[in-house]
N, C-alpha and C positions, 0 to 999 in steps of 0.2 A: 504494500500500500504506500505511494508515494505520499507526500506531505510538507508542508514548509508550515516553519514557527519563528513570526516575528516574536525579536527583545532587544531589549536596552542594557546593556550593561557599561558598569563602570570599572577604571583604570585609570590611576593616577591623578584625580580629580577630575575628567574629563568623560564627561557619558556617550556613549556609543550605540547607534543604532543596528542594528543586525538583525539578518534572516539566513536561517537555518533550514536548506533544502533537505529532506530526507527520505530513505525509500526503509521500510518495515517489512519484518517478511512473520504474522503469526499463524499458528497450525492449531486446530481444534485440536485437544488432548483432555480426556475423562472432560467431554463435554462442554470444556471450559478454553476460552483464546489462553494462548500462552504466545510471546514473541520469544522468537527464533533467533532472529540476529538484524539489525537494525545499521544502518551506514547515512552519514550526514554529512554535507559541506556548507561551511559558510560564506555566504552570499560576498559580506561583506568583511574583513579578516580584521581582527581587535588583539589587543594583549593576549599571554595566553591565561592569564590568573584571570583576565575578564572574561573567557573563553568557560573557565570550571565555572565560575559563576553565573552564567549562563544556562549552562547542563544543570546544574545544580534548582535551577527557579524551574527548569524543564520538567525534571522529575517531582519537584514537589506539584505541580500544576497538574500531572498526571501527565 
């Protein structure tokens, strides 16, 4: 399942806008989606500590 996730993140006092192109791959298992393996590139290229903090707002958002 392809996908893009706009964010903002910050580095070094300076906020950054980005989007995050991604392809997901999940597989029914006992009924339930389970993801399989997931690949992302950024649109827009930022620090890389602003980078964790980005993945990090990703996963808590679901």
């Amino acid at each position: 399942m392809p996908g893009r996730f706009p964010a903002r993140a910050e580095s070094g006092g300076k906020t950054e806008r980005i989007e995050e192109r991604y392809t997901a791959v999940w597989v029914r298992r006992d009924a339930r989606p389970q993801l399989v393996a997931e690949q992302g590139n950024l649109k827009k290229q930022v620090a890389l500590s602003a980078s964790v903090s980005v993945l990090q707002a990703r996963r808590a958002t679901g």
